[in-house]
C-alpha positions in Angstrom: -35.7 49.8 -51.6 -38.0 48.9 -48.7 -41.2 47.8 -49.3 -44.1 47.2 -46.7 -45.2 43.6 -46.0 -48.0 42.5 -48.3 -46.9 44.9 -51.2 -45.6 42.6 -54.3 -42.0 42.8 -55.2 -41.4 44.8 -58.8 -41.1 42.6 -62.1 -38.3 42.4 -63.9 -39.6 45.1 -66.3 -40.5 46.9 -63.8 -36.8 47.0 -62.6 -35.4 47.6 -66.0 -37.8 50.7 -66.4 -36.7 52.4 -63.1 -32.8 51.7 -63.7 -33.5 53.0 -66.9 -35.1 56.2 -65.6 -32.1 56.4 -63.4 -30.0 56.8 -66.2 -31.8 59.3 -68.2 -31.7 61.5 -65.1 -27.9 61.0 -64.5 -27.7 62.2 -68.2 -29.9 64.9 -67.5 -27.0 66.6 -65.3 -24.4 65.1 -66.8 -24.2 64.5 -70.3 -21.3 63.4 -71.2 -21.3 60.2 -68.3 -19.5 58.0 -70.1 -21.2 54.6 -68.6 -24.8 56.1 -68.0 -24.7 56.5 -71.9 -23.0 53.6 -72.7 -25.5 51.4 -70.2 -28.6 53.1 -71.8 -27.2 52.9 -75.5 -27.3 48.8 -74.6 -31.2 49.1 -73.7 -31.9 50.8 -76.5 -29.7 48.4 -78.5 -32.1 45.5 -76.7 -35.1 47.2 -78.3 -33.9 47.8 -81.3 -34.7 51.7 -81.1 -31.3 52.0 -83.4 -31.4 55.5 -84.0 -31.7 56.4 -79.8 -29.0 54.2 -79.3 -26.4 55.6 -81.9 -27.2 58.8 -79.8 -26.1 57.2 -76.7 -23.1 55.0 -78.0 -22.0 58.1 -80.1 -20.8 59.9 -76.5 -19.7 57.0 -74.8 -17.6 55.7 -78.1 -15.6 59.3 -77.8 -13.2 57.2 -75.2 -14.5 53.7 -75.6 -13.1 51.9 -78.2 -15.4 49.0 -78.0 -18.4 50.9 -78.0 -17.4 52.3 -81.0 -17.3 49.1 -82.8 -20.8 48.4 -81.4 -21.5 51.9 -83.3 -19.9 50.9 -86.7 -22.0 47.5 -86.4 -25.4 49.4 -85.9 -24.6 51.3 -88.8 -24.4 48.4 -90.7 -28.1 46.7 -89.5 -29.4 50.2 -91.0 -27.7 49.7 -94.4 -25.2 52.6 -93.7 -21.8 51.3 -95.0 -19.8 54.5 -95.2 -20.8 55.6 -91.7 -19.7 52.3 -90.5 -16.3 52.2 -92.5 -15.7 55.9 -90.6 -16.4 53.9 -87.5 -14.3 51.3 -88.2 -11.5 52.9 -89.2 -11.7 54.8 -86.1 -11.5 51.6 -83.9 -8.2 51.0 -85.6 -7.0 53.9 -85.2 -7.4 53.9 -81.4 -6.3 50.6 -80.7 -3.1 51.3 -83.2 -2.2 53.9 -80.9 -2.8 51.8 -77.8 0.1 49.1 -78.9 2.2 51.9 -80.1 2.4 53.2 -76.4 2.0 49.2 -75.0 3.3 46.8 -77.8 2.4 43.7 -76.1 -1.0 44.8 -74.8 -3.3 41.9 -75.7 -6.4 43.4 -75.9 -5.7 45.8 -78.7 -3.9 43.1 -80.4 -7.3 41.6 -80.6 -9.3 44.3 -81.0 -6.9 45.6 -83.8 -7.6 42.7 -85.7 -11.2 43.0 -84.6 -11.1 46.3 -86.6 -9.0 45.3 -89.8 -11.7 41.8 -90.3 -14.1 44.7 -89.7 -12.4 46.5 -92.6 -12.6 43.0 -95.0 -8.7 43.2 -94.5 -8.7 39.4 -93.2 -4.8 38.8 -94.1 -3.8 41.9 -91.8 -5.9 40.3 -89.1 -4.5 37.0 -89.3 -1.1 38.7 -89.8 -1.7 40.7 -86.2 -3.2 37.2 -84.7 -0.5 35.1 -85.9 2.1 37.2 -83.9 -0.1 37.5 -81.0 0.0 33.8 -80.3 3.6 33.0 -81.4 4.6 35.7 -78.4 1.8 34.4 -76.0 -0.4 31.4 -74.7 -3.2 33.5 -74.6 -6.2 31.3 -76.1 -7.9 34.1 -77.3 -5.2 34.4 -80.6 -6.4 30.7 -81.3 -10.3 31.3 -80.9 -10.0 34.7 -82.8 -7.8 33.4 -86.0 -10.6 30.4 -85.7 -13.0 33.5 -86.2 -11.4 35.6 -89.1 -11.3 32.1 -91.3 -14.9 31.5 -90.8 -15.3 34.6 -91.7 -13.3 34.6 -94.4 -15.0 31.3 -95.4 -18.4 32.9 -95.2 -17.2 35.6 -97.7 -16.0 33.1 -100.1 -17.9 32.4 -103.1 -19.8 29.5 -102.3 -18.9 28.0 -105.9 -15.1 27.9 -104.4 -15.7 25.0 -102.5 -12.1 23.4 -102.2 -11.3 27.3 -100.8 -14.4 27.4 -98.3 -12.8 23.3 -97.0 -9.2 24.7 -96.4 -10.2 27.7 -95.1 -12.7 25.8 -92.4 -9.9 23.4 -92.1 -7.7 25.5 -90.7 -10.5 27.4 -88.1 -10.8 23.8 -86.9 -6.8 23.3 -86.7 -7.0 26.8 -84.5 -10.5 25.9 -82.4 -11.2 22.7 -82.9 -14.4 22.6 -80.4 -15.6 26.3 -81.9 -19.1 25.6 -82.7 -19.5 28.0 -85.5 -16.3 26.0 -87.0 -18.4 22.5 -86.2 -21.4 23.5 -88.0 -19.7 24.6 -91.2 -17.5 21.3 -91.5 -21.1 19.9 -90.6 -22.6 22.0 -93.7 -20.1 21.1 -96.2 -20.8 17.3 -95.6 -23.8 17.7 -97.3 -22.1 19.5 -100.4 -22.1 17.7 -103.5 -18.6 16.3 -104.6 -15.9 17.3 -104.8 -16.4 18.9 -101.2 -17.9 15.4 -99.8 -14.8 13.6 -100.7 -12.6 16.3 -99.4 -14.6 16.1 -96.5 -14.1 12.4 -96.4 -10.2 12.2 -96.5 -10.0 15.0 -94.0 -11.5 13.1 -91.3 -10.2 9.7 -91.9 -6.9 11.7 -91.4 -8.3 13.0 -88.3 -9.6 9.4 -86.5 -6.5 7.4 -87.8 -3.9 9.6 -85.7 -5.7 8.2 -82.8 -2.1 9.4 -80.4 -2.8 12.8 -81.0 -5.7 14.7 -79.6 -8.8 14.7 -81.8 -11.0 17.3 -81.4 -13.8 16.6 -78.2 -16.8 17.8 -80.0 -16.3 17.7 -83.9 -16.5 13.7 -84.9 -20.3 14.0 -85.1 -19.1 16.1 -88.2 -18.0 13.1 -90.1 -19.5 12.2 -93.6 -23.3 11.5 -93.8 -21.9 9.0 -96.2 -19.7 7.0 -93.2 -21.3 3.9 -92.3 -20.4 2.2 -89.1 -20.2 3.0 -85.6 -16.2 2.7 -85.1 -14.9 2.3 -81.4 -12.5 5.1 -81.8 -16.1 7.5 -83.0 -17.6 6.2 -79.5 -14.6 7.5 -77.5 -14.2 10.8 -79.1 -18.3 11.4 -78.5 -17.9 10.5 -75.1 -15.4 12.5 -74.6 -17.7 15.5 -76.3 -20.6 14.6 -74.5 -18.8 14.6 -70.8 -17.3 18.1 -71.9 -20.5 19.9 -73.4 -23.1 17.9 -72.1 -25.4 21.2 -72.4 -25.0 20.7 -76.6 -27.8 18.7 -77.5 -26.8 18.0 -80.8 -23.9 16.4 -78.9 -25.6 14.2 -76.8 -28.4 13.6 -79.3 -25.6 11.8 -81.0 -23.8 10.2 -78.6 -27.0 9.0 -77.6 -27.7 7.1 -80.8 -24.2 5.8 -81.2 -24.7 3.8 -77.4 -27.7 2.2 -78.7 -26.4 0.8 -82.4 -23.4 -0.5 -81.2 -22.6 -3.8 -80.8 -22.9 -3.9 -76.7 -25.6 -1.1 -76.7 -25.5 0.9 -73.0 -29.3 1.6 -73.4 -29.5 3.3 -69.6 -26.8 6.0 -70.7 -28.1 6.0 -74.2 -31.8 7.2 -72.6 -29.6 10.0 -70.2 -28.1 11.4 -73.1 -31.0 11.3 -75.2 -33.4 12.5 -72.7 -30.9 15.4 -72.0 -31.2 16.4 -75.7 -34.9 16.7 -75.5 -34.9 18.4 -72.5 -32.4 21.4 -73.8 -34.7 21.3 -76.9 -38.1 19.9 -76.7 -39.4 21.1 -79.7 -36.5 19.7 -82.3 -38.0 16.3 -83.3 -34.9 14.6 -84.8 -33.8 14.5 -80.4 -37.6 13.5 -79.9 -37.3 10.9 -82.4 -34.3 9.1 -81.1 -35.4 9.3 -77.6 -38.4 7.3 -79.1 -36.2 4.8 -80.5 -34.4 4.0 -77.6 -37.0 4.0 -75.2 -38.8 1.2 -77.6 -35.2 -0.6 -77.2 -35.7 -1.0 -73.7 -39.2 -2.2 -73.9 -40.8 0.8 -72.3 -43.2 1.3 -75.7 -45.9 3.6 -73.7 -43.2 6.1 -73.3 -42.3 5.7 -76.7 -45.8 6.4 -78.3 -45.9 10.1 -77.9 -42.0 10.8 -79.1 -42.8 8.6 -82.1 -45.5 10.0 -83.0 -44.2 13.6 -82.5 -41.3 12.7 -84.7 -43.4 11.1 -87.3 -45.7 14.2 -87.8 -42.7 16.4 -88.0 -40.8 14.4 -90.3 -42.6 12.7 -92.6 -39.9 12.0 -94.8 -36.7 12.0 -92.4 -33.4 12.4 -92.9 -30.7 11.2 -90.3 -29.2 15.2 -90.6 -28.7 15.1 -86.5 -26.4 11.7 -87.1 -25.0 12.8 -90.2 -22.5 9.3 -90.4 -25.4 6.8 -90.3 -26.4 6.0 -93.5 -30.2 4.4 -93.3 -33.3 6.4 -92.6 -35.1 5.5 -89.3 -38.4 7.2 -90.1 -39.2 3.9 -91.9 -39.4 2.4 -88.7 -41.6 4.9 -87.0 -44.1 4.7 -90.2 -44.0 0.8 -89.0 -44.2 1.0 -85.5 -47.2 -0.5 -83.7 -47.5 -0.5 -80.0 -49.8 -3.1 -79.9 -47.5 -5.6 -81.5 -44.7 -4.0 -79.6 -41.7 -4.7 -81.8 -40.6 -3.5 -85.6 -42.4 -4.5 -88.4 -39.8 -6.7 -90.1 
């Protein structure tokens, strides 16, 4: 669109309102355009206007398979579990057809799946994934099996604990750097025994084989209980942090790790730690160990206003962001005084 000089450039909701306009008149004449529906269903979707955007999706699900998985989803977000079943089911059907006519067509392998995990049939998805990946390197079979035992995990009785370990177990076997897969090994650390201990033995089997390849970004996940900052725990966070350096979690702990170990690397300790912060300014455990390293290197001024941001935050801090450090630093905040400029012993 041409605009004369001096006249101010539309905002981005302006933009999105005149696309969207655009749609509704292509739909005007044309009903049944498949992407003008499906483009507009998204908005709505976006806006949460559920009911306007099962009227969309509805046509543009007639030959889109994925949309209508979209469409069984809504249904569920508005409490409607036989309308979303029906939708489901349909997803399988249409991708069942699809590998009839193609069997080694990928994508409705996966979406297949997709549609049975949909369908709390988790076996018959891990059934279809399982020969997916034994008759191809796609890495899509290994992230999507990761997925259905998550899943599966999440639907476990949460009193089934030694279940809910194997199952996330084996995500991590299949993904090993899948973050929803991290986080659970992460949650069950804090589990009361047995899990703890089950959590323990699994990851001293995973550090000792130190000739195969340990996963990049899942040693932070070791016990809250380990004490220690191992040589072999530096490498593998190193390893994570030059790999995902956007995870601030990540580098928040491969931050802290540099400066307790025996020849602290304070400069690349402050890079990683300031990069935490910086992805996530308001999360005061990366605030708080920014703090603590910056009072390492002397620079206390700096210091004073993560401390104290930490401090009002945590009052009573737990090391949850370095879950296999045992002691609890907000003690030392609670005795930190610039003045003297050193801890209080």
């Amino acid at each position: 669109m041409n605009r004369h000089c001096g006249e101010r450039e539309p905002t981005a909701t302006q933009i999105v309102e005149e696309i969207k306009q655009h749609l509704e008149h292509v739909i005007s004449s044309e009903p049944k355009h498949v992407e003008a529906q499906r483009i507009l269903g998204q908005f709505c979707l976006q806006e949460r206007r559920f009911d306007e955007a099962i009227q969309h999706l509805s046509v543009a699900a007639e030959t889109l398979p994925d949309v209508r998985f979209v469409l069984a989803q809504l249904y569920v977000l508005q409490g409607n579990r036989s309308l979303a079943e029906f939708q489901g089911k349909l997803v399988k059907d249409a991708y069942q057809q699809r590998l009839q006519a193609e069997p080694g067509d990928a994508d409705a392998q996966l979406g297949l799946a997709a549609a049975e995990l949909f369908l709390d049939r988790p076996q018959a998805a891990i059934d279809l994934l399982t020969q997916g990946l034994n008759r191809s390197s796609d890495e899509r079979f290994r992230a999507a099996l990761a997925h259905c035992y998550v899943t599966t995990c999440d639907r476990t009785d949460p009193a089934d604990a030694a279940l809910r370990l194997e199952l996330i177990e084996t995500a991590h076997r299949f993904d090993p750097d899948n973050w929803a897969v991290i986080s659970r090994l992460h949650a069950l650390a804090y589990e009361k025994d047995p899990p703890r201990r089950a959590h323990d033995r699994y990851w001293s089997r995973r550090l000792k084989t130190a000739s195969r390849r340990v996963p990049s970004t899942s040693c932070w996940v070791r016990s809250p209980h380990e004490k220690g900052t191992c040589p072999a725990l530096q490498s593998h966070l190193e390893t994570a942090y030059g790999l995902h350096p956007d995870w601030p979690e990540v580098a928040n702990n491969f931050a802290w790790l540099l400066a307790q170990s025996e020849k602290p690397d304070f400069e690349q300790a402050f890079r990683a730690a300031n990069s935490a912060v910086e992805r996530a300014p308001q999360n005061a455990h990366y605030r708080e160990t920014r703090g603590q390293i910056l009072t390492k290197m002397g620079r206390y001024q700096e210091a004073i206003a993560d401390l104290e941001s930490a401090l009002a935050a945590l009052p009573n801090s737990q090391p949850f962001t370095r879950p296999w450090l045992s002691r609890t630093r907000s003690w030392a905040i609670r005795n930190w005084r610039p003045s003297i400029g050193h801890w209080r012993s």
